[in-house]
DOFINU-587309 format. One record per atom (N, C-alpha, C): residue in one letter; x, y, z. Coordinates in steps of 0.05 Angstrom, whole numbers, plus 5000, padded with zeros to 4 digits. Each point is the difference from the previous one (the first is absolute). Last residue first. Layout:
<atoms>
aXYZ/...
</atoms>
This chain:
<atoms>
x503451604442/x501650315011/x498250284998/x497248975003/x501950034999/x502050275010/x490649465012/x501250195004/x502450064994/x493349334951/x501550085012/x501150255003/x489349644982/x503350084983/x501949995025/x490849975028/x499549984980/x502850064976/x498349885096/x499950354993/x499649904975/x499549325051/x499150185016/x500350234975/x503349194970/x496649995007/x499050245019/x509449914982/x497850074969/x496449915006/x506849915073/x500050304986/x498350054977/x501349125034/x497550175017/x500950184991/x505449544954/x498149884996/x497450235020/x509450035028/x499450194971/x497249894985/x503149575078/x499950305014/x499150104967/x496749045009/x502650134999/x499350324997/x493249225039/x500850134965/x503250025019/x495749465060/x500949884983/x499950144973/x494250495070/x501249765006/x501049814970/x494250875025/x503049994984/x501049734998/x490550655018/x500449664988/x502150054986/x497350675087/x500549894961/x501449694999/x493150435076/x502249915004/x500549954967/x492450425052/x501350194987/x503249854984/x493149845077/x498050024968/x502750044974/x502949695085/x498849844980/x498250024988/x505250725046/x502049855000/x498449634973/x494950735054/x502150214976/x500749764985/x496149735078/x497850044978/x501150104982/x505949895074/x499249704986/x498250094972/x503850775054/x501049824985/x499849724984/x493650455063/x499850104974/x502349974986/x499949615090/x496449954971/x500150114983/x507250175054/x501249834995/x496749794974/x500250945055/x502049984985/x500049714977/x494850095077/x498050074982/x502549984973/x503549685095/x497149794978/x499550164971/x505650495063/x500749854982/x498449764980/x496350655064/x501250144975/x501449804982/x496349655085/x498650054980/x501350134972/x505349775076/x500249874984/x496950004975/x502650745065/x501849944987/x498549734975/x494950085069/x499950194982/x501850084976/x501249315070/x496650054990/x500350174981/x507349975062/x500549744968/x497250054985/x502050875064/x501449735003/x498949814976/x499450975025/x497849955000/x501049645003/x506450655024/x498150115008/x496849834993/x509249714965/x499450075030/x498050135013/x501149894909/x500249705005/x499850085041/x500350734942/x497749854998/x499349905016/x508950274999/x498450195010/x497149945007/x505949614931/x501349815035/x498250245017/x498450204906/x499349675012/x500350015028/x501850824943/x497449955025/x500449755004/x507050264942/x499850175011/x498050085023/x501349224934/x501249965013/x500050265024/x494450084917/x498949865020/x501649915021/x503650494925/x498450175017/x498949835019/x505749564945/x501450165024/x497950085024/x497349404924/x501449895032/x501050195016/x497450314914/x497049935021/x500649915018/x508050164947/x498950185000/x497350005025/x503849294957/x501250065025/x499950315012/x495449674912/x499549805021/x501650085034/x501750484917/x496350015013/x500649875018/x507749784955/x500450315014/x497150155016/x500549094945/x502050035023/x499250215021/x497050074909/x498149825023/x501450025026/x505450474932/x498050115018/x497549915012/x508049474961/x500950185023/x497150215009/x498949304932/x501149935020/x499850205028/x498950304920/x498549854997/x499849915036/x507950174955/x498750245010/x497649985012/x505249254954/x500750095028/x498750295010/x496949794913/x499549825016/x500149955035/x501050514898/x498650095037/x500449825012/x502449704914/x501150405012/x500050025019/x496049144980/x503150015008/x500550284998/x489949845016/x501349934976/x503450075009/x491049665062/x502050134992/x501850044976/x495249325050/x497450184993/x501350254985/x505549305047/x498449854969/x498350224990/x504250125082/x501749984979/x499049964971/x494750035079/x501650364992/x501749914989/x496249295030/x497350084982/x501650164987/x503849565070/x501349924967/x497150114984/x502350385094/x502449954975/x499649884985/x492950025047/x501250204994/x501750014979/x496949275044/x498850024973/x500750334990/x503849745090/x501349774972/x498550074974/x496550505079/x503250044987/x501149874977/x490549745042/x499950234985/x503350064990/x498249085035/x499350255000/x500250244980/x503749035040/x498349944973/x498050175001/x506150025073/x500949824985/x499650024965/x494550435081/x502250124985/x502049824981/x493149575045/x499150184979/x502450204997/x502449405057/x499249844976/x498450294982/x501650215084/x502249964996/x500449854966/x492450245057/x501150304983/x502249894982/x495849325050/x497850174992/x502450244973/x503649665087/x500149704972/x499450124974/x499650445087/x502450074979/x499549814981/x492650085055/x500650154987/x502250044969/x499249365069/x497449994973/x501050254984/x504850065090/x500949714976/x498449904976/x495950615063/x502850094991/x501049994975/x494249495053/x497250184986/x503250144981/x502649515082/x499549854967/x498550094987/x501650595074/x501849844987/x499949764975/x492650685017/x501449875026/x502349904982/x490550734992/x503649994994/x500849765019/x490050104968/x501150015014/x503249965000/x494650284914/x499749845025/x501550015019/x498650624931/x498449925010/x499549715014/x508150524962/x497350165004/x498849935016/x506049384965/x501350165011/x498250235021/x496349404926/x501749885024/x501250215030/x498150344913/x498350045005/x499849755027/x507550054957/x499250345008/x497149985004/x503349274959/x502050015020/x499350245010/x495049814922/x499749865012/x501750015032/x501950454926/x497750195012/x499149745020/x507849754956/x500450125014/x496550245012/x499349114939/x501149995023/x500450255018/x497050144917/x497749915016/x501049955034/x505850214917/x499150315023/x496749855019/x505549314952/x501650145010/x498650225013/x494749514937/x500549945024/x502450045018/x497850444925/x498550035014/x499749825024/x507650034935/x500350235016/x496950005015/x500549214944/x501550005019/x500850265014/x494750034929/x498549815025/x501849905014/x502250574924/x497650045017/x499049925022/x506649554941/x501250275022/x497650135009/x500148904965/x499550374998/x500450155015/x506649204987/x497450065004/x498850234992/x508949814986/x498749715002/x497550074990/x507450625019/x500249904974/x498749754999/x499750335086/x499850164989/x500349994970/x501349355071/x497150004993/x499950254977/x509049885051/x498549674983/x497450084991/x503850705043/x501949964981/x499249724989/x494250385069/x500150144969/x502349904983/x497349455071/x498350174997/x500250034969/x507149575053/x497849825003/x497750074976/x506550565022/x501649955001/x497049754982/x498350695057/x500450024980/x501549874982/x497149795080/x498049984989/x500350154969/x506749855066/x498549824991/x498249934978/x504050855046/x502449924990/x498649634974/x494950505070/x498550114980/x503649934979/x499149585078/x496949984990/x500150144967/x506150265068/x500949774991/x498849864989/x497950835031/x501949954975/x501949754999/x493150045074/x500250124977/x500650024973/x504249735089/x497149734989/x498650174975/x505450515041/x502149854994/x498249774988/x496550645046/x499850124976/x502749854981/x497449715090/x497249994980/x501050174976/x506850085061/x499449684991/x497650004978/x502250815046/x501349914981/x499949714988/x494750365078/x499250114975/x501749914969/x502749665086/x497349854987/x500250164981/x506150425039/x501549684987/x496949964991/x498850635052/x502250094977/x499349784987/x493450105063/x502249884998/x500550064977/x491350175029/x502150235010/x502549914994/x489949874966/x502449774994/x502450175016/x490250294985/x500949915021/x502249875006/x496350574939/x498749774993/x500349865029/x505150694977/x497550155008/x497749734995/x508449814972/x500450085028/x498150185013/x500449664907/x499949785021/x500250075035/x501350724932/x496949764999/x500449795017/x507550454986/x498750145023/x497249904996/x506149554946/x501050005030/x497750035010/x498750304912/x499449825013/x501149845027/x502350734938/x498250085029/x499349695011/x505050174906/x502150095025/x498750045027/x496149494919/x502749975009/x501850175018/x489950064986/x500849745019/x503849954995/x495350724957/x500050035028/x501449835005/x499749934916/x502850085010/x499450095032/x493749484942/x501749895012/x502150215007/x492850324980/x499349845026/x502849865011/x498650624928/x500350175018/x499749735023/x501449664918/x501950045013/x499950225018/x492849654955/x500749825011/x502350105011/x497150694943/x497949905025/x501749755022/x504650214921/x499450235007/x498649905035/x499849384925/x502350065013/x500150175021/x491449934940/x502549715011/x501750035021/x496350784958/x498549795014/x499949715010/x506150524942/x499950195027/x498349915022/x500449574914/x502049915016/x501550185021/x492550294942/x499749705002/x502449915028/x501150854952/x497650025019/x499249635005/x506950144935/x501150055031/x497150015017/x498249704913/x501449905012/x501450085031/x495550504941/x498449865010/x501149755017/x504950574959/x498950245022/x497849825006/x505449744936/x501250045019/x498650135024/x495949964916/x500149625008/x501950035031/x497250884940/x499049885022/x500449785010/x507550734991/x499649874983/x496949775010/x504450685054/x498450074983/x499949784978/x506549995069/x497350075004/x497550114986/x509049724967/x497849685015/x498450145016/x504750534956/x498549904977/x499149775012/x506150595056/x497450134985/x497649814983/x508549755045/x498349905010/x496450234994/x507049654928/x501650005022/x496950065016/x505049774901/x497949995009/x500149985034/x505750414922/x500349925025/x497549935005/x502550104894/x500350125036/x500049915013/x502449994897/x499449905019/x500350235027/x499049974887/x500250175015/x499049725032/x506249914903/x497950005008/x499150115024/x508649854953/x498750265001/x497249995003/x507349295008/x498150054968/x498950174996/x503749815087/x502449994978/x498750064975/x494049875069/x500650255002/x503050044983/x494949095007/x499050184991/x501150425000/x504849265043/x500449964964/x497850214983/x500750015105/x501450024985/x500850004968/x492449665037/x500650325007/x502450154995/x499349064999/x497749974973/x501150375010/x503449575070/x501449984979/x499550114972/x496449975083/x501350165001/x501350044980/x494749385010/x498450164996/x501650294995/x504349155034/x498950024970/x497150224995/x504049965093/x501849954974/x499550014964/x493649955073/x500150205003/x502550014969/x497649135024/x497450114985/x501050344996/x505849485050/x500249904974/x497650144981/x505550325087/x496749854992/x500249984961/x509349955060/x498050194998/x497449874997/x508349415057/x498850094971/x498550284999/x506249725081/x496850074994/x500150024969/x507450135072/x499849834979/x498649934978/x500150415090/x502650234982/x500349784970/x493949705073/x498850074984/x503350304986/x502149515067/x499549834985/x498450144983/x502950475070/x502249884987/x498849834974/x493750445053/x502050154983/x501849864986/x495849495075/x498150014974/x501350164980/x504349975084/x500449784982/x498549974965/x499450665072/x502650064985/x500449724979/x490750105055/x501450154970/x501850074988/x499349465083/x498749884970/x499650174985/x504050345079/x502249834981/x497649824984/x495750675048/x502650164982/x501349684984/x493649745058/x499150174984/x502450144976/x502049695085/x499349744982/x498750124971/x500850645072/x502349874991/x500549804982/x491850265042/x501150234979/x502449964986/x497749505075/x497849924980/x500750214977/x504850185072/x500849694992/x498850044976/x495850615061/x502350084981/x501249824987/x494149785053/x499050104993/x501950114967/x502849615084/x498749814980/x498750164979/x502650515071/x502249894984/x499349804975/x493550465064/x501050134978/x501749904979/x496749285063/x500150295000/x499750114976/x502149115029/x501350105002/x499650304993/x494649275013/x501350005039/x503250224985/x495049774921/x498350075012/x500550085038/x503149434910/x501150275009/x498450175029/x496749214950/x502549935017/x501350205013/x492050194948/x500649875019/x501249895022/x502050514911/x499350135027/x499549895023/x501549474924/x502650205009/x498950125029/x493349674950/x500449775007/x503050045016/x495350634944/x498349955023/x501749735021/x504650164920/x500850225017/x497850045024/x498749344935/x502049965007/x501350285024/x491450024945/x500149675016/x502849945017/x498350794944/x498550095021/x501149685021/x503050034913/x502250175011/x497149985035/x497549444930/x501949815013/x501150275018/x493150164944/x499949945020/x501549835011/x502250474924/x499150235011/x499149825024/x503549384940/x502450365010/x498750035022/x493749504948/x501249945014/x502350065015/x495850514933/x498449975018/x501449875021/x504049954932/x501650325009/x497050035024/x499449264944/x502249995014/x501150235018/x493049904935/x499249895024/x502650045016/x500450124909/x498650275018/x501149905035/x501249294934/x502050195008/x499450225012/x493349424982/x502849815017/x501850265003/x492850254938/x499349985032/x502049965021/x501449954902/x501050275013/x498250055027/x500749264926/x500549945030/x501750305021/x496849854901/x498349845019/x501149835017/x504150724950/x497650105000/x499149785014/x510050165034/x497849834975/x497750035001/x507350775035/x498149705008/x499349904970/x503550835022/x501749824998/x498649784998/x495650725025/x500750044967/x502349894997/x496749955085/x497850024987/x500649944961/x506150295076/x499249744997/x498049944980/x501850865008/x502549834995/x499249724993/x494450625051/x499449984966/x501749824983/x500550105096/x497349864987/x500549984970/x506450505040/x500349715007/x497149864987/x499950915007/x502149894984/x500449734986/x495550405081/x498050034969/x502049944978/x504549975087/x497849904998/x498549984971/x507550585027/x500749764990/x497549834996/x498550955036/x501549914970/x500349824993/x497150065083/x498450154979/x501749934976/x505149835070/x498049784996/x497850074982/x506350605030/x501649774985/x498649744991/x496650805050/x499950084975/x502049774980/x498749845102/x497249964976/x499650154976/x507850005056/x499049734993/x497350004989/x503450805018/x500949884983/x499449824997/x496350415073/x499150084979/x501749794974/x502649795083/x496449974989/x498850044978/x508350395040/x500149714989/x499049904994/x498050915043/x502149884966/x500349744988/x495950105089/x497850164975/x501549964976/x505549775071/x498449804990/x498850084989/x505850555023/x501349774988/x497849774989/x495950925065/x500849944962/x501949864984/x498849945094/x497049824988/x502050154972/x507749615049/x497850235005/x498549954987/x506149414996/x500650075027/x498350305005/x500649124933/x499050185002/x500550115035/x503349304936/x501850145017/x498550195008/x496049444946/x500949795017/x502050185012/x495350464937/x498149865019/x501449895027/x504750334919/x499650205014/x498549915037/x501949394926/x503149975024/x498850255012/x494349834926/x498949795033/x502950025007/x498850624929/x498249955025/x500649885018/x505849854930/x500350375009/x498249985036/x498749254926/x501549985027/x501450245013/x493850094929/x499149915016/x501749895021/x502950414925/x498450145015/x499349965029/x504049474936/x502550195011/x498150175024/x495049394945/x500949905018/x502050085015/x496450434916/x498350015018/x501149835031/x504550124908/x499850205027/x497950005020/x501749404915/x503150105010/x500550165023/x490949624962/x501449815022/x503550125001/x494050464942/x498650105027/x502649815017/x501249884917/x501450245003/x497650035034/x498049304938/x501849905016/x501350275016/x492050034943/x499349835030/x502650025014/x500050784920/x499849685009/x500249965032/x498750874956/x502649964992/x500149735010/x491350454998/x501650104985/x503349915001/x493149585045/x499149984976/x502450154982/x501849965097/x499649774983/x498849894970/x499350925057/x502849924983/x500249704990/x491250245041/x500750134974/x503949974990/x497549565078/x497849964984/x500050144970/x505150285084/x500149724989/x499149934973/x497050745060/x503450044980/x500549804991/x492049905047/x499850194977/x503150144983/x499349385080/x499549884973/x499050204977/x503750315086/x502049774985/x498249954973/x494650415060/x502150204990/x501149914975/x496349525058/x497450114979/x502150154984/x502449625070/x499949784977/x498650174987/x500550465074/x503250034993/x499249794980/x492550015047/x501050384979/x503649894988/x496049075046/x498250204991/x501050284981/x503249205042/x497149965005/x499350164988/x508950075019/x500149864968/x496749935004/x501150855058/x501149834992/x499749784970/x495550775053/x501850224985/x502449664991/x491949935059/x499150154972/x502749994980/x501649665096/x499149814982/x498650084962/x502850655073/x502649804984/x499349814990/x492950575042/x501850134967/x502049814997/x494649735061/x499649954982/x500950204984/x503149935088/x500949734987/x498350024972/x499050795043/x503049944989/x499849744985/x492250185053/x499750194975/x503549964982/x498649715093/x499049814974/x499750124979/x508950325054/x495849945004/x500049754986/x510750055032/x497550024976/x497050075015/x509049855032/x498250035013/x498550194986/x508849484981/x499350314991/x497850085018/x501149125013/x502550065004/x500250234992/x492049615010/x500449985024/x502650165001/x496949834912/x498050185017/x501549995025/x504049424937/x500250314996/x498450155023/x498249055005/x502450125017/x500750344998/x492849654954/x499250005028/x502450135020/x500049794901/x498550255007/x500349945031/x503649314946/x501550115021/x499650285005/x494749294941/x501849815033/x501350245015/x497350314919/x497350005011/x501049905029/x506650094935/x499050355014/x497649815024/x503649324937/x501850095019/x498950275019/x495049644930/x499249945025/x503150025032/x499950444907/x497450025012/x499449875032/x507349804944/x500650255003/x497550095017/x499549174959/x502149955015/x500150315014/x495849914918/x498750015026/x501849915018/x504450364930/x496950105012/x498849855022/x507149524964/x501150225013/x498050175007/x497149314951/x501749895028/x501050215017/x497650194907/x497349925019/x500149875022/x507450144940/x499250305004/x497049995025/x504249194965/x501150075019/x498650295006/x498749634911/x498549925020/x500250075023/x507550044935/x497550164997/x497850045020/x506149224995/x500850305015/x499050244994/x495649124968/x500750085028/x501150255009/x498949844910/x496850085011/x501049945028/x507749794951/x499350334993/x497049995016/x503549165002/x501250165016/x498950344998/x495849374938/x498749975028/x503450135024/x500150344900/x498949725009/x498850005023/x509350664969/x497349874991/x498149765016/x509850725001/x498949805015/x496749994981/x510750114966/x496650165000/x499749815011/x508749954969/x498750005027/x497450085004/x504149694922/x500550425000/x499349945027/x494849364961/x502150084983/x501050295013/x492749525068/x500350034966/x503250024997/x495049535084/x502350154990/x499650084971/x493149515023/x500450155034/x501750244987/x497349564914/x500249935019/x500250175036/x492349904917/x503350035005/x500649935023/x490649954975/x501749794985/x503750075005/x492250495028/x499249755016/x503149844984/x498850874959/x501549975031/x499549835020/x496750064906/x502249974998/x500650065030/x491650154988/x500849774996/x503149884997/x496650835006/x499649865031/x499749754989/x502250624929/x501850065022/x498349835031/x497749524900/x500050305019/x501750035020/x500549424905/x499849965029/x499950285013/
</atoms>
């Protein structure tokens, strides 16, 4: 029995308190609640920062650069990413959530701009790290044919945190700044809670026993190393692999991380001036895209062809942006919109992310793997976070939303010339078909 087959079959609780199973892929998962949760908390409450520091616009987009959207996750996941290979998935989850509530009590008491630059920054080096983690975690817990269901889940995380804190703000909203801060608040106590419970967390069973063969191998005087982030850039299947899922990923997420912390202000150069509307529609959103993944990739993903389910996912969202563009903006043009994006993110580029970059990957690298797609990816969100809201005002949705159209054509074309036939092997089964032997040590 393989290590992802034996973890459909244990229990929640192992022997020894180990958490396993479908609890372990939830609180794991959470890491993608807290990201974006974190994201769209900044985004609901750039406006107030501005009015209450009396920010430019050139400000509101370094704090949106320097956040979990962007430079501060980049950061995170390149420390992440490689210590997770080298001392296990579970050693990131002892410190990364200490981190991260560091941030958001900095945020939620911020009484000058550098309390919040600080807090910003951490929360998105707490979220860099844990993130690419989390993917991989899950990933290499799962049952080979049904490591969609479980991927999927940390997808579903990731749009339940926007759906619920868009939905916070709302209400919050006749309250200011204050609300603002709340939302940060709430924040802190789902990751004190999440901490608590992942202090339980089985290891990765795949990493474990790899760790193990290295061990025994280096008791017998045989020669082991570190395979670390030298040899996945240079090794070729890795390097063909990341340039693949730079085009995937990479691209689609310069669009989607605009729209997670600017989109307010799209709507509000759209014509939508109401707080609350703007938040609603982005509440109709990720509640679309909470659905659709749910509906989508975690049922269809160990079903169907993955080719042709990520192409009609990036069909939808170029479909919603070119809506957007070129026809006339009205309120239910909006509501197409969000439907539009909301379902193709569902059953998008992220979800096939995480489970292509697990499977495409050999367990050395893996979380590394991880951490410097990651680390590109919010890397291109920064630099582009630094002109958007600048753009977005001076030339408005037309133009803006062209760039994103073109982004999102050449993710699709990357994305289903390019998609590997993993569905239903096992993580060590695609190793030997990709590199031809196991990576061991």
């Amino acid at each position: 029995m393989t290590p992802q087959q034996a973890a459909g079959t244990v229990q929640d609780a192992a022997p020894g308190g180990r958490i396993r199973g479908w609890k372990a892929t939830i609180a794991v998962a959470m890491s993608n609640y807290i990201e974006a949760g974190s994201i769209i908390a900044l985004a609901t409450s750039l406006t107030f920062w501005q009015e209450f520091f009396g920010f430019s616009t050139w400000m509101v987009g370094f704090v949106a650069a320097i956040s979990a959207n962007a430079f501060g996750a980049a950061i995170g996941a390149m420390i992440g990413g490689p210590l997770g290979d080298r001392y296990g998935r579970k050693f990131i989850y002892t410190y990364d959530l200490v981190l991260y509530m560091a941030g958001t009590l900095l945020v939620v008491f911020a009484a000058q701009a550098w309390m919040l630059v600080l807090g910003v920054v951490l929360t998105g080096i707490a979220v860099g790290a844990g993130v690419p983690v989390a993917w991989t975690y899950i990933a290499e817990q799962a049952p080979h044919d049904r490591r969609a269901r479980h991927v999927g889940t940390a997808q579903l995380a990731w749009s339940l945190g926007p759906a619920i804190v868009f939905a916070i703000a709302t209400a919050l909203v006749p309250l200011g700044l204050l609300g603002s801060r709340l939302i940060f608040a709430h924040l802190f106590v789902v990751a004190l809670i999440t901490w608590w419970v992942r202090r339980g967390l089985a290891e990765s069973d795949i990493w474990t026993a790899q760790k193990a063969e290295r061990e025994a191998a280096a008791a017998q005087g045989a020669a082991v190393h570190h395979r670390g982030l030298k040899e996945l850039l240079s090794h070729p299947r890795n390097v063909s692999a990341l340039l693949f899922l730079i085009g995937v990923y990479s691209l689609w997420n310069l669009v989607a991380g605009q729209m997670g912390i600017f989109m307010p202000r799209v709507y509000q150069s759209a014509g939508v001036e109401s707080a609350a509307s703007q938040n609603l529609l982005q509440v109709l959103v990720w509640t679309l895209t909470v659905i659709a993944t749910y509906l989508g990739f975690m049922l269809l993903g160990d079903r169907m062809d993955r080719r042709l389910l990520y192409g009609i996912g990036a069909v939808l969202g170029i479909a919603a942006w070119v809506l957007l563009v070129f026809a006339h903006v009205t309120m239910p043009l909006l509501v197409l919109f969000a439907v539009l994006w909301g379902v193709s993110a569902g059953i998008g580029a992220q979800a096939f992310y995480a489970l292509w970059t697990a499977e495409m990957f050999a367990t050395p690298y893996r979380a590394t793997a991880q951490g410097v797609l990651f680390f590109i990816a919010r890397i291109l969100v920064g630099v582009l976070s630094f002109f958007f809201p600048t753009l977005l005002e001076a030339r408005g949705v037309p133009v803006v939303g062209l760039l994103m159209i073109a982004f999102l054509v050449v993710a699709l074309v990357v994305g289903v010339l390019g998609a590997p036939d993993t569905r239903g092997k096992s993580l060590e089964q695609i190793e030997l078909e990709r590199y031809g032997q196991r990576v061991a040590r």
